[in-house]
BAZA-767725 format. One record per residue (C-alpha): residue number from 1; x, y, z; residue in one letter. Coordinates in Angstrom, 1 decimal. Layout:
REM BAZA-767725
+-----+--------+--------+--------+------+
! pos !      x !      y !      z ! code !
+-----+--------+--------+--------+------+
! NUM !      X !      Y !      Z !    a !
...
+-----+--------+--------+--------+------+
This chain:
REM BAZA-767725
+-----+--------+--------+--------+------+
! pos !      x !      y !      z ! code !
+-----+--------+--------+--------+------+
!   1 !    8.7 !    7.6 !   -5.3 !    x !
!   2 !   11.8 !   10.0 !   -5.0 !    x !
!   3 !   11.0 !   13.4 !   -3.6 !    x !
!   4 !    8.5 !   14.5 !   -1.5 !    x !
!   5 !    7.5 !   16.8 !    1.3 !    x !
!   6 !    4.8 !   15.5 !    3.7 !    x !
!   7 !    2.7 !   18.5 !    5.9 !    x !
!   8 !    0.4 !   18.1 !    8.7 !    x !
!   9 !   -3.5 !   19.5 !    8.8 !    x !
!  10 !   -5.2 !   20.1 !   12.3 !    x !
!  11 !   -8.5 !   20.8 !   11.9 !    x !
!  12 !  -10.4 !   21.6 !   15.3 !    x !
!  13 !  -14.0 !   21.5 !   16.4 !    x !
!  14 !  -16.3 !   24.2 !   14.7 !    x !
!  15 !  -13.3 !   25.0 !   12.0 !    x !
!  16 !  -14.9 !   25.0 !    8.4 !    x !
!  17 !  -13.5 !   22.0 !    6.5 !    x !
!  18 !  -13.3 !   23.9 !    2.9 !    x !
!  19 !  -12.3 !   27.0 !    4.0 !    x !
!  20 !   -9.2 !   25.7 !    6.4 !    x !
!  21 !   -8.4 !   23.0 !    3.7 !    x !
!  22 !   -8.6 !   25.2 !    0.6 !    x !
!  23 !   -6.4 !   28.0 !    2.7 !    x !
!  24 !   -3.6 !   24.7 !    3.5 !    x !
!  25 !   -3.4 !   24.1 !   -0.1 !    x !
!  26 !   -3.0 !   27.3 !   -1.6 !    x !
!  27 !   -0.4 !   27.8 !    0.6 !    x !
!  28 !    1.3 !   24.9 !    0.2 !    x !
!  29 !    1.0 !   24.9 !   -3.7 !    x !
!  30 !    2.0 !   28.4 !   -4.1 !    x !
!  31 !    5.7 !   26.9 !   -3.9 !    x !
!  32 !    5.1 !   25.0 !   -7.4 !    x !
!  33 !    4.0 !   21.6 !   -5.7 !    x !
!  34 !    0.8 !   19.1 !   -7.0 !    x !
!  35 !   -0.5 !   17.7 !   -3.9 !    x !
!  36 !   -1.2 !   14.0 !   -5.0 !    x !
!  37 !   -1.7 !   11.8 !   -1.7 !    x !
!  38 !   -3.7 !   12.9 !    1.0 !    x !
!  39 !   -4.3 !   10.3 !    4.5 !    x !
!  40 !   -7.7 !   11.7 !    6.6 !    x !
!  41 !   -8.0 !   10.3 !    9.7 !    x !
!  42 !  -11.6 !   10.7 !   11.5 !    x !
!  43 !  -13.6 !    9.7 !   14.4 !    x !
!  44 !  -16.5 !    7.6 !   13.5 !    x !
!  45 !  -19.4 !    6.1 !   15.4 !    x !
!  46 !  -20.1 !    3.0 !   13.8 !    x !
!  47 !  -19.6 !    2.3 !    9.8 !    x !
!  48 !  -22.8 !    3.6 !    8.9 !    x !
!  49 !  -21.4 !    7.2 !   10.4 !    x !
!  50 !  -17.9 !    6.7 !    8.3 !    x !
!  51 !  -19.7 !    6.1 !    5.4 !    x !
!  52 !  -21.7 !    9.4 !    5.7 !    x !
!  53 !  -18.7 !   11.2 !    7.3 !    x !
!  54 !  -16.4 !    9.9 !    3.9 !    x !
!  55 !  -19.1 !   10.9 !    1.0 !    x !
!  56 !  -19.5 !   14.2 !    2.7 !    x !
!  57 !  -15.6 !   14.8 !    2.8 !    x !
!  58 !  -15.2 !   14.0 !   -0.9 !    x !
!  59 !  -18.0 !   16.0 !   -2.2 !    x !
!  60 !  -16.0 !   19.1 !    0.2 !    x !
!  61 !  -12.9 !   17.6 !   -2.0 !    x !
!  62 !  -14.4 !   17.9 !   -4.9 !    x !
!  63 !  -15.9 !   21.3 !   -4.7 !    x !
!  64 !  -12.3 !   22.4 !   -3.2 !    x !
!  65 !  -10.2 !   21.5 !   -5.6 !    x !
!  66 !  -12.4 !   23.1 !   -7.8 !    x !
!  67 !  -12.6 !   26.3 !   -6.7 !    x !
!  68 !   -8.4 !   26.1 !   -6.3 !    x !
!  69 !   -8.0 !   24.9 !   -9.5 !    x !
!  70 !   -6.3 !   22.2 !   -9.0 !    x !
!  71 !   -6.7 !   17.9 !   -9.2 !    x !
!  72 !   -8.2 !   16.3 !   -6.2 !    x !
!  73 !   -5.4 !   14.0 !   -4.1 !    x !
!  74 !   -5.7 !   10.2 !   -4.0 !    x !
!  75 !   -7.2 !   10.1 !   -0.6 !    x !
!  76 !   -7.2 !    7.3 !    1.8 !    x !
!  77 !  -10.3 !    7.9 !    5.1 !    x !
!  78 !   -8.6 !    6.2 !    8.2 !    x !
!  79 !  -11.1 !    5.4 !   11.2 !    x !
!  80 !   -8.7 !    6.3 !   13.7 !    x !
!  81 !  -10.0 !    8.9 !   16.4 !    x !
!  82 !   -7.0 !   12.0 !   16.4 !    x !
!  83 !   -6.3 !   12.8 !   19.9 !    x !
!  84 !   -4.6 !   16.3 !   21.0 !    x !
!  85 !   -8.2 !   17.9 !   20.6 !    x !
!  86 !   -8.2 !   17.4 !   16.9 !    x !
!  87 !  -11.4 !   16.4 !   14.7 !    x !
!  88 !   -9.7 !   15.3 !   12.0 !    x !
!  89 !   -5.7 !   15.2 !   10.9 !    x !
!  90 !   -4.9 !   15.0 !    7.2 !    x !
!  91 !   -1.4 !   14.2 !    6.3 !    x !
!  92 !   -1.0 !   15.8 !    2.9 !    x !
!  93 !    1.9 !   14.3 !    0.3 !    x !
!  94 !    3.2 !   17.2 !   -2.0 !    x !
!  95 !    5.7 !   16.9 !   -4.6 !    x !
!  96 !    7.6 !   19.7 !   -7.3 !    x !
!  97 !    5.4 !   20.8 !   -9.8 !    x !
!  98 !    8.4 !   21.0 !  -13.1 !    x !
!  99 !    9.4 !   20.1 !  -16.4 !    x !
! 100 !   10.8 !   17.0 !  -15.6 !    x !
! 101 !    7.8 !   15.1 !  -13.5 !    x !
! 102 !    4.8 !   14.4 !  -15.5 !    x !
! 103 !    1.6 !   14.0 !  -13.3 !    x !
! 104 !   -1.2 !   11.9 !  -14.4 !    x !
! 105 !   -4.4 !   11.1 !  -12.3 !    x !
! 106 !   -6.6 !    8.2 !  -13.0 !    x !
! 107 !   -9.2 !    5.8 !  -12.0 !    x !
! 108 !   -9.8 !    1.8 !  -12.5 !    x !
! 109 !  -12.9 !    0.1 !  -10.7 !    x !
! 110 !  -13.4 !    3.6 !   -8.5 !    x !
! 111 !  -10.1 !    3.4 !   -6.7 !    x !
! 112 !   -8.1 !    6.8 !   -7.9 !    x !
! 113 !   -4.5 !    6.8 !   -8.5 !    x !
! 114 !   -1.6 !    9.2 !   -9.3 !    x !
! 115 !    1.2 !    7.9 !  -11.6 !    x !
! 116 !    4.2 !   10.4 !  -11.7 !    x !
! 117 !    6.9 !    9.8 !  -14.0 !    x !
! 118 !   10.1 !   11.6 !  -15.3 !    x !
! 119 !   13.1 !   10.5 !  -17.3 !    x !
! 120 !   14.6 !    8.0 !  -14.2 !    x !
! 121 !   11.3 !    6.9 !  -12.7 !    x !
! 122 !    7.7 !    6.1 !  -12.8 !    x !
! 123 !    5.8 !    6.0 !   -9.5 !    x !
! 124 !    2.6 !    4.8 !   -8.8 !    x !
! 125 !    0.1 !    6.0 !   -5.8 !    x !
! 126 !   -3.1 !    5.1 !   -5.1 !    x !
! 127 !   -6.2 !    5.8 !   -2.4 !    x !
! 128 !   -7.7 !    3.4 !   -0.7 !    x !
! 129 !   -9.9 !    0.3 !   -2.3 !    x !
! 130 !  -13.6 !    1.0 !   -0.3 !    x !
! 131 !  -15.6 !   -2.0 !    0.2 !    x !
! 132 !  -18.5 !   -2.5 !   -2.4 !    x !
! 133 !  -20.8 !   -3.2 !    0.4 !    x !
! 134 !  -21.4 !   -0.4 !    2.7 !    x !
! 135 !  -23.0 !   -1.4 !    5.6 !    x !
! 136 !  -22.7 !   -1.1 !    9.4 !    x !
! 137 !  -21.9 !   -4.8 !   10.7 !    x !
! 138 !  -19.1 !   -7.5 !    8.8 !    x !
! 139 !  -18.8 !  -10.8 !    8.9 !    x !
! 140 !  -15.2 !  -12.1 !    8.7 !    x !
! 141 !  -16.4 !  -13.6 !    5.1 !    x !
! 142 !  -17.1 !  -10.2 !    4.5 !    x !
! 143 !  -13.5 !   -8.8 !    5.6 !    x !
! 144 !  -11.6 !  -12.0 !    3.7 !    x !
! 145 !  -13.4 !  -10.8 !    0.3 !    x !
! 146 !  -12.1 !   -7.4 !    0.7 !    x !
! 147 !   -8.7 !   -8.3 !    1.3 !    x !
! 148 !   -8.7 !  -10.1 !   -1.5 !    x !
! 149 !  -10.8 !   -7.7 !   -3.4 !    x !
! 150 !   -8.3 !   -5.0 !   -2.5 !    x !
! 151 !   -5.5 !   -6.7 !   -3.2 !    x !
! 152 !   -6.5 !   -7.5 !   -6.6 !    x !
! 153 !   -7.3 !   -4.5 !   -7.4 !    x !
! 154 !   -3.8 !   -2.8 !   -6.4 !    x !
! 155 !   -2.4 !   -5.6 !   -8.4 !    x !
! 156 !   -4.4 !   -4.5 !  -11.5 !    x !
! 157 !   -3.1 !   -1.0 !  -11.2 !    x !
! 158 !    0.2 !   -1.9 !  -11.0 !    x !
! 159 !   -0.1 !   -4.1 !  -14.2 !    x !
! 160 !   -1.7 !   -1.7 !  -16.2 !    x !
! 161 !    0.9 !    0.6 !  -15.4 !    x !
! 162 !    3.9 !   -1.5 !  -15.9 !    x !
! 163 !    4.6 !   -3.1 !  -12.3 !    x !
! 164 !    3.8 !   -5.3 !  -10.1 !    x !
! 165 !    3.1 !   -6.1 !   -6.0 !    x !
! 166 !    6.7 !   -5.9 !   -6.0 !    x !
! 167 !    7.2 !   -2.7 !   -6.8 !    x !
! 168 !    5.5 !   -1.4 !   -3.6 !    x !
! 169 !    7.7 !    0.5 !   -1.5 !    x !
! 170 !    5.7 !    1.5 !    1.3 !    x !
! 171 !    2.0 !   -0.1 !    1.8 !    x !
! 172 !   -0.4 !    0.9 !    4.6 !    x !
! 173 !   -3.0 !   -1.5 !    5.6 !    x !
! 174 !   -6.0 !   -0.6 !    8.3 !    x !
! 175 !   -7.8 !   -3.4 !    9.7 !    x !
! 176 !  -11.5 !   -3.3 !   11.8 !    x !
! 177 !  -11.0 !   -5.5 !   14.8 !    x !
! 178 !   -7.8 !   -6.7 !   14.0 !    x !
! 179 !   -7.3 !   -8.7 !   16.9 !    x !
! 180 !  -10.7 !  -10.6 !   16.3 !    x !
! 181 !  -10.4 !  -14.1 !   16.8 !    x !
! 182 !  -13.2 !  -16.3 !   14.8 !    x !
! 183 !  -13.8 !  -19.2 !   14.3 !    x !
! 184 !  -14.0 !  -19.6 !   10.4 !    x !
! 185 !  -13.1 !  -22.4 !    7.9 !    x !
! 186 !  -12.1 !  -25.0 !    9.9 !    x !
! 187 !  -10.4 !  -23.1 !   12.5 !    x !
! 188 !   -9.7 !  -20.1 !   14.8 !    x !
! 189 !   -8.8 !  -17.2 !   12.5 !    x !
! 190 !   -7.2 !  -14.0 !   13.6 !    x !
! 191 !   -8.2 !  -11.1 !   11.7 !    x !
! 192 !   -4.4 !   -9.7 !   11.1 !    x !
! 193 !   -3.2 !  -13.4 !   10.1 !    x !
! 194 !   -6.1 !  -13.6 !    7.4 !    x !
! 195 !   -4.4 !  -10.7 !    6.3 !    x !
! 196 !   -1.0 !  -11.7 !    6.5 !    x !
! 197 !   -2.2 !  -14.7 !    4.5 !    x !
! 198 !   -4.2 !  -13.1 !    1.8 !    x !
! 199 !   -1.5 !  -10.9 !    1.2 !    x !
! 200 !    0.9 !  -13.6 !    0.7 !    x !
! 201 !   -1.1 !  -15.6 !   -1.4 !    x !
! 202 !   -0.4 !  -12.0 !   -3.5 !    x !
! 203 !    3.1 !  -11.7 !   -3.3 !    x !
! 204 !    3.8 !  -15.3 !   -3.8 !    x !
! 205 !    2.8 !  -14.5 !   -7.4 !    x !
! 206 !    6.4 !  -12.1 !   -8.0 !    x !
! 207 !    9.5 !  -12.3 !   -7.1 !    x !
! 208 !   10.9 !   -8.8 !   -4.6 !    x !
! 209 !   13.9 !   -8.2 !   -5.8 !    x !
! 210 !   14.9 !   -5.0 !   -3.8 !    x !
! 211 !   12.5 !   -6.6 !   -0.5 !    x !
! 212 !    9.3 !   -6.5 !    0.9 !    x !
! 213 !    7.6 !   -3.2 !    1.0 !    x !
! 214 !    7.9 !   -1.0 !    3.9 !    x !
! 215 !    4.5 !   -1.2 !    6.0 !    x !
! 216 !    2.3 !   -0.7 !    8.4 !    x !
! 217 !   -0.5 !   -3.6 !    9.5 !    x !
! 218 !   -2.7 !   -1.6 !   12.0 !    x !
! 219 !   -6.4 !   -1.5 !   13.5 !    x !
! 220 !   -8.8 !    0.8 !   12.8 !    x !
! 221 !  -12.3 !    1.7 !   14.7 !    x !
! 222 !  -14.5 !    1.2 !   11.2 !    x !
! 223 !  -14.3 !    0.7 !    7.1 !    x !
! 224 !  -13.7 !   -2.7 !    7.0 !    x !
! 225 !  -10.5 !   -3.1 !    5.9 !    x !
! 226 !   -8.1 !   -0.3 !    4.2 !    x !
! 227 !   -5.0 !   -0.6 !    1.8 !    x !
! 228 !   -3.3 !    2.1 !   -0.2 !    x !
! 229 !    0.2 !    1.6 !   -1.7 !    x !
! 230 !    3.2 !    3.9 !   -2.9 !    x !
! 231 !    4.9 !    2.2 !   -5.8 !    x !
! 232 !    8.3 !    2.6 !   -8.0 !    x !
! 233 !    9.6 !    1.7 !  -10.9 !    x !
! 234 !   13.6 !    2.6 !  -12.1 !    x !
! 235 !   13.7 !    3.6 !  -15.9 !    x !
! 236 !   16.6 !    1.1 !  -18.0 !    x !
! 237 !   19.9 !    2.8 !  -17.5 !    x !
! 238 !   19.2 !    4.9 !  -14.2 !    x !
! 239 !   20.9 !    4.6 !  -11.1 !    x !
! 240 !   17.5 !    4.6 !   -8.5 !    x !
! 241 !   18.4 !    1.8 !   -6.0 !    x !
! 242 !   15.9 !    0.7 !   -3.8 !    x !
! 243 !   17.1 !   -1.2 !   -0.3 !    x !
! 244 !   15.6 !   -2.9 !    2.4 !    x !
! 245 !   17.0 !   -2.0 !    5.9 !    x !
! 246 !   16.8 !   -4.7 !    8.9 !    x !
! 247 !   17.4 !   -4.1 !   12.2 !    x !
! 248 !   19.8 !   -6.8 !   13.5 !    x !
! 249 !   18.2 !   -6.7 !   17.4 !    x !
! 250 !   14.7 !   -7.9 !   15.5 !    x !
! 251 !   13.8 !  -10.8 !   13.6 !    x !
! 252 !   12.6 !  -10.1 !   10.3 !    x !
! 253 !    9.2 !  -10.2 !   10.2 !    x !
! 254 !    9.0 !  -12.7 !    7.3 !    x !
! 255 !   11.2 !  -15.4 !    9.1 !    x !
! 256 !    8.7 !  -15.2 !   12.2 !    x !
! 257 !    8.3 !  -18.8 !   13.9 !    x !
! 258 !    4.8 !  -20.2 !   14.1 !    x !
! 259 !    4.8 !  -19.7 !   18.0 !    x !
! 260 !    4.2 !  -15.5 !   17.5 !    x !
! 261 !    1.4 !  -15.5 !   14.8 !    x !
! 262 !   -2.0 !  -16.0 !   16.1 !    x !
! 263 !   -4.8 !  -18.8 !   15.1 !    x !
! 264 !   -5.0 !  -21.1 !   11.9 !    x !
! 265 !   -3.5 !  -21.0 !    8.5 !    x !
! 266 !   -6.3 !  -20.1 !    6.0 !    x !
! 267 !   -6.5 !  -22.7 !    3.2 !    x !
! 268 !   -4.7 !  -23.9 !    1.4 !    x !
! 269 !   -1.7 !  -23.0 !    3.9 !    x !
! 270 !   -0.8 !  -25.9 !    6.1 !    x !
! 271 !    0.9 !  -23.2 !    8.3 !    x !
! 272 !    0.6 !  -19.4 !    9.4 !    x !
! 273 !    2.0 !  -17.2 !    7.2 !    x !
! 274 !    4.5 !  -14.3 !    8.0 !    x !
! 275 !    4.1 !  -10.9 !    7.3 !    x !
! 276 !    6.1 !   -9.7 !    4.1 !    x !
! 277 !    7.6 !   -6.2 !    5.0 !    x !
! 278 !   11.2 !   -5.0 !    6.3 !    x !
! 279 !   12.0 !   -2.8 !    8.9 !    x !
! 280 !   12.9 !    0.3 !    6.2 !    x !
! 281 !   13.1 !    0.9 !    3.0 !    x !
! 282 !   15.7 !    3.5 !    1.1 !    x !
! 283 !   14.5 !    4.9 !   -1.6 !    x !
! 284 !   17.2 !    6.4 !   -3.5 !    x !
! 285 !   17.7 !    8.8 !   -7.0 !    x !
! 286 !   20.9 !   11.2 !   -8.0 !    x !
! 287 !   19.3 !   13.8 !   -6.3 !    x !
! 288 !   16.8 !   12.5 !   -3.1 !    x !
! 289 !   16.7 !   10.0 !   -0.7 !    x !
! 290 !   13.9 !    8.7 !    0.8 !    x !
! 291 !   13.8 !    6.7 !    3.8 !    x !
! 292 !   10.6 !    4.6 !    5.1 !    x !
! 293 !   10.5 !    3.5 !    8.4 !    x !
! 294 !    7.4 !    0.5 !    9.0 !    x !
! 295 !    5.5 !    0.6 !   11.7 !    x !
! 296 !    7.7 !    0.4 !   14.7 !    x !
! 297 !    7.4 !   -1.7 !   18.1 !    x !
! 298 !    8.4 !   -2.6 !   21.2 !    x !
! 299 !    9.8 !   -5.7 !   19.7 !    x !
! 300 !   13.2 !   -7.7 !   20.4 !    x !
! 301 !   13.8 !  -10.8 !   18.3 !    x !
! 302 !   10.7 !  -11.7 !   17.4 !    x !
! 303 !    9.3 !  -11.1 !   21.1 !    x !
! 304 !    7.3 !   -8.2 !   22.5 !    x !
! 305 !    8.8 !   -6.8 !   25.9 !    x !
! 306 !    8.4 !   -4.5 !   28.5 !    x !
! 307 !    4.9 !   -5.9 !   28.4 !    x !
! 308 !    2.6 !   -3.1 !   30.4 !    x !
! 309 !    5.2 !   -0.8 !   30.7 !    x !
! 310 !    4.3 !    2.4 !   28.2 !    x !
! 311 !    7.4 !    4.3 !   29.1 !    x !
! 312 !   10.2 !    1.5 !   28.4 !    x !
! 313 !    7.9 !    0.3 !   25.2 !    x !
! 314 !    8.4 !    3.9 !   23.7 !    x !
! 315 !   11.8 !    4.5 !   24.3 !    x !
! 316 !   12.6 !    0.8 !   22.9 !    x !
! 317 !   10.1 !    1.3 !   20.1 !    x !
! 318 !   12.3 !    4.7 !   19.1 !    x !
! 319 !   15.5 !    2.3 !   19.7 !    x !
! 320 !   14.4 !    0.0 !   17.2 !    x !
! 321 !   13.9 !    2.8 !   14.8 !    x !
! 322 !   17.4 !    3.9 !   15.6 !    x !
! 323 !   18.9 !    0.8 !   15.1 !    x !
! 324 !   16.9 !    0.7 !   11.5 !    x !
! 325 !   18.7 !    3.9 !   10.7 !    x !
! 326 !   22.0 !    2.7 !   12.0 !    x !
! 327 !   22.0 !    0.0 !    9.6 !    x !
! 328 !   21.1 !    2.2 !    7.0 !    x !
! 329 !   24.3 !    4.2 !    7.7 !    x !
! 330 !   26.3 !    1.0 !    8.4 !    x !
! 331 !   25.8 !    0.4 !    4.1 !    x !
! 332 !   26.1 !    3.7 !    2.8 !    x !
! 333 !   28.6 !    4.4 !    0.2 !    x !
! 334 !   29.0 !    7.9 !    1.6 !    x !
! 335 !   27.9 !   10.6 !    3.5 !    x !
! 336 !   24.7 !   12.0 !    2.0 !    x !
! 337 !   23.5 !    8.9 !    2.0 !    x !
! 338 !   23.8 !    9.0 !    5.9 !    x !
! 339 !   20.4 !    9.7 !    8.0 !    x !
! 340 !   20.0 !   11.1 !   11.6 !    x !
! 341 !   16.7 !   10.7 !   13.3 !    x !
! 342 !   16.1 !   13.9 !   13.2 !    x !
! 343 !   16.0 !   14.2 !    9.5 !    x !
! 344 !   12.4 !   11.9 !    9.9 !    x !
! 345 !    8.9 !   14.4 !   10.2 !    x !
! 346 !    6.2 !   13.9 !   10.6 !    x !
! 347 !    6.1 !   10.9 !   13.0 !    x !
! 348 !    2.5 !    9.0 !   13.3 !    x !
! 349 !    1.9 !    7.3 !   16.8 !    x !
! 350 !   -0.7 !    5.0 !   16.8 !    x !
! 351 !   -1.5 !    4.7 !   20.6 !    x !
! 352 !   -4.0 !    1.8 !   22.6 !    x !
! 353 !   -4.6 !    4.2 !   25.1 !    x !
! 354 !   -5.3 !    7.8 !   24.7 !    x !
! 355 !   -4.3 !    8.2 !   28.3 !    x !
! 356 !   -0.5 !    7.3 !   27.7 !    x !
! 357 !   -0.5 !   10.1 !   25.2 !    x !
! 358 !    1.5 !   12.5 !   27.2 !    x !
! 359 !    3.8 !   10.3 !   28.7 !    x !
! 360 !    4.4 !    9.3 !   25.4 !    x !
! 361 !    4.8 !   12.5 !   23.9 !    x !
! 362 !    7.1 !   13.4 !   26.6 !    x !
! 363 !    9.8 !   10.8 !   26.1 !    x !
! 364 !    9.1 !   11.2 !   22.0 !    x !
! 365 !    9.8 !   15.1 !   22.1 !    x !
! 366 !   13.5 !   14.4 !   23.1 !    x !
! 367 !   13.9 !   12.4 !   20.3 !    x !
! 368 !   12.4 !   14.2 !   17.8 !    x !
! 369 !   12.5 !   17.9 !   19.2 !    x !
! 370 !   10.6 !   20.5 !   16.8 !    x !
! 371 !    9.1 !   17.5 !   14.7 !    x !
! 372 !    5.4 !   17.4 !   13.6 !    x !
! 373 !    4.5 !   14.2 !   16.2 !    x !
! 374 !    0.7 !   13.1 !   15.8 !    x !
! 375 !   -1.4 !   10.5 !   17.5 !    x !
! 376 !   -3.8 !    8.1 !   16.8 !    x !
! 377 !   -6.1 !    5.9 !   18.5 !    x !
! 378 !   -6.2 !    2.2 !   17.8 !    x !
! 379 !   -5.0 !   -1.1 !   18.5 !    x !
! 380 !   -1.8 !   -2.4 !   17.7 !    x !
! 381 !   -1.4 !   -6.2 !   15.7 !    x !
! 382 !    0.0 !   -7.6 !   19.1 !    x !
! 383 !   -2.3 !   -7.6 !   21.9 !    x !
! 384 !    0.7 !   -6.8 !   24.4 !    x !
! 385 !    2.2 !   -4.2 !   22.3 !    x !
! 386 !    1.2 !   -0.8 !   23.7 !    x !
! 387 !    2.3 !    1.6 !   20.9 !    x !
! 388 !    3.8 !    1.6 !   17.0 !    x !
! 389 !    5.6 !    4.6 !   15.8 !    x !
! 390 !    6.4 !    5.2 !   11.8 !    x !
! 391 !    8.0 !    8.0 !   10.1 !    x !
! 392 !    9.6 !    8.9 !    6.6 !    x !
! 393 !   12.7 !   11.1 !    6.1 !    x !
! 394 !   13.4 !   12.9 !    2.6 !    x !
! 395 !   16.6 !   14.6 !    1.6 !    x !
! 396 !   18.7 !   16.4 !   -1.0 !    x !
! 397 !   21.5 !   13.9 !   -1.9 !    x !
! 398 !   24.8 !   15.9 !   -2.7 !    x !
! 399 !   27.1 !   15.5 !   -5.6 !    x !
+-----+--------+--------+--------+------+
């Protein structure tokens, strides 16, 4: 969608859930905004404890919004622990409250969704699709069915509003052990390439005429599997262009050779399939911009490098996000269509080891000095990548 602000909750140990989130909020919505996405990340135990921790979040949602008055978020719970002494972050998505955008909230098969729409644009943006089966050990029959599952449902959304997969702009996808390797229908499966081919087996069905969706493929400690999706649709007869961005130092990701993806094809693919997402995405009406940066990595080509080396994968991880926004320049038709880096805030860090934190943050401060930086534990879809960065940048575009 066109216009948004994105704000960072902190909530420490001992800090009352309700009464810090209800005092964010009003806050927040006292400037005429509808806060319609929300992304809570948590430290969990096992799956049985995310469950619990999840049901009791949304029944403190619920009685919330309540009390505030106002519609409860499409919220997506991400098993990733928070480091920086956090319990949990929540990275709330807030957008003008006028005349011109209509909100609607809504609901198909339990997965709640946000359509907002105005005379250019209709945008779609859902929570997360949670597995029907809650309990605290998966199979990777178990994780293939929610994939597809998920998926489907996203695609059913989209249809009854009008779209379709390839309308996404910006997907985020959360995997449980994503660097599993199983043995599993005739072959060694890797848990991020039976998602890479479930998701194609999807997109195969459309044809992406402005790209691949900007994305982010990414472990998480718990919950199975997680996918939530921001998509757009132009009205006939408005100017809303929608671009991908490459980066011309990497590969893109859907022309990757056989020799970087991991295991066997799942049936009926005869070979591995790539991932389906650009670099960037633009985003772009008469009066905002908005620019999507995927999940970023120490990547050159199609190769990971710097392999062990924390410091020289962050600063070529920021590079490559750089280079994305250079290109992004390179195409613009003029100048408020140009970005700096430091236009992008927040900026997510998923990290492998907590202990690299500070080095990371460090190096990253330089880069984006006075940005709200945040980081995450988890592993990253390469076993020798130490470190994935994204970020999103919105602003005014001048007439």
């Amino acid at each position: 969608m066109v216009g948004f602000t994105i704000h960072i909750l902190r909530l420490y140990s001992g800090e009352l859930f309700s009464s810090v989130v209800s005092d964010f909020l009003s806050k927040h919505l006292l400037k005429h905004r509808i806060a319609f996405k929300a992304s809570v990340f948590v430290n969990s135990e096992d799956n049985n404890n995310y469950f619990s921790i999840i049901n009791i979040l949304n029944q403190e949602f619920d009685i919330l919004c309540i009390k505030i008055g106002i519609e409860k978020p499409c919220i997506s719970f991400i098993s990733q622990k928070p480091l920086d002494e956090n319990e949990i972050i929540i990275e709330f998505y807030f957008a003008e409250s006028n005349k011109a955008n209509k909100f609607c909230f809504k609901q198909i098969q339990n997965v709640r969704y946000c359509v907002i729409e105005n005379d250019a644009y209709k945008s779609v943006i859902t929570s997360q699709v949670l597995p029907l089966q809650k309990q605290n050990t998966y199979s990777i029959l178990h994780l293939l069915k929610h994939i597809d599952y998920s998926f489907s449902i996203i695609q059913l959304i989209l249809l009854t509003e009008g779209m379709t997969l390839s309308n996404i702009v910006r997907q985020w996808a959360f995997i449980e052990n994503v660097l599993n390797l199983e043995e599993f229908d005739g072959g060694l499966k890797q848990y991020y390439q039976l998602y890479s081919d479930i998701r194609t087996r999807y997109f195969n069905q459309y044809y992406f005429t402005n790209g691949f969706p900007a994305a982010t493929g990414i472990s998480q400690e718990c919950g199975l599997f997680s996918l939530d999706v921001i998509a757009m649709e132009a009205k006939e007869g408005n100017s809303i262009s929608i671009v991908p961005i490459t980066n011309p130092k990497q590969v893109n990701a859907y022309e990757y050779s056989q020799s970087i993806l991991v295991g066997s094809p799942l049936r009926p693919f005869t070979h591995k399939t790539t991932p389906k997402f650009e670099r960037g995405k633009v985003v772009r009406s008469n009066q905002k911009s908005v620019f999507y940066i995927s999940g970023t990595s120490s990547v050159i080509g199609e190769n990971s490098v710097f392999i062990g080396d924390i410091v020289k994968q962050t600063e070529q991880s920021v590079n490559n996000i750089e280079l994305i926004i250079e290109k992004q320049n390179e195409i613009a038709t003029n100048e408020s269509d140009c970005f700096s880096i430091l236009d992008f805030n927040p900026v997510r860090v998923y990290l492998n080891d907590p202990a690299t934190k500070d080095v990371v943050k460090t190096i990253l401060m330089k880069y984006f000095p006075a940005k709200e930086i945040y980081f995450l534990k988890c592993k990253i879809c390469r076993i020798d990548l130490l470190l994935e960065i994204e970020t999103t940048a919105t602003k005014n575009i001048s007439m």
